[in-house]
N, C-alpha and C positions, 0 to 999 in steps of 0.2 A: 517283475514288471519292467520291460525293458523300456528305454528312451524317450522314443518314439512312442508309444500306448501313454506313456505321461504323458506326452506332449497334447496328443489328443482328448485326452480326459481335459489336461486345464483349457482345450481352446472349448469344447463342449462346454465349460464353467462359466467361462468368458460369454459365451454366447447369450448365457440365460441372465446375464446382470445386468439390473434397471441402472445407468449410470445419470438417470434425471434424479437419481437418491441421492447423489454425491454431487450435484452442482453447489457451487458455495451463491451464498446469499449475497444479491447485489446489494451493493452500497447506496448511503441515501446522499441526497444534496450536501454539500458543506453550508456552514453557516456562516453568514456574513461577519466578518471580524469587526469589531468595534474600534474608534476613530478613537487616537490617542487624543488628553486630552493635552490641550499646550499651557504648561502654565511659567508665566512669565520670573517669577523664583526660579527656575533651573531649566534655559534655553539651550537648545542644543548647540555645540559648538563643533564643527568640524575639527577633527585632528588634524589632516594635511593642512587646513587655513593656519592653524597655530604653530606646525613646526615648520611651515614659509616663512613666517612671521619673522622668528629670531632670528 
């Protein structure tokens, strides 16, 4: 089988493939991230505020 006669068999191959079988499945919505909760025991503190500071 020379080259060219392959080439033609795999585009003939090519031809006959459903590729709606091979789409990937769309993704759904994200979900909304949950609000941290603040709690006054451990406030956040900026690091560049604190090493101004000293």
């Amino acid at each position: 089988m020379t080259v060219t006669g392959f080439a033609d068999i795999l585009r003939i191959w090519a031809a006959k493939v459903n590729l709606k079988r091979f789409l990937k499945s769309p993704r759904g919505a994200k979900k909304p991230q949950k609000k941290k909760t603040y709690d006054p025991k451990h406030p956040h503190l900026s690091i560049f505020r604190l090493l101004s500071a000293q």
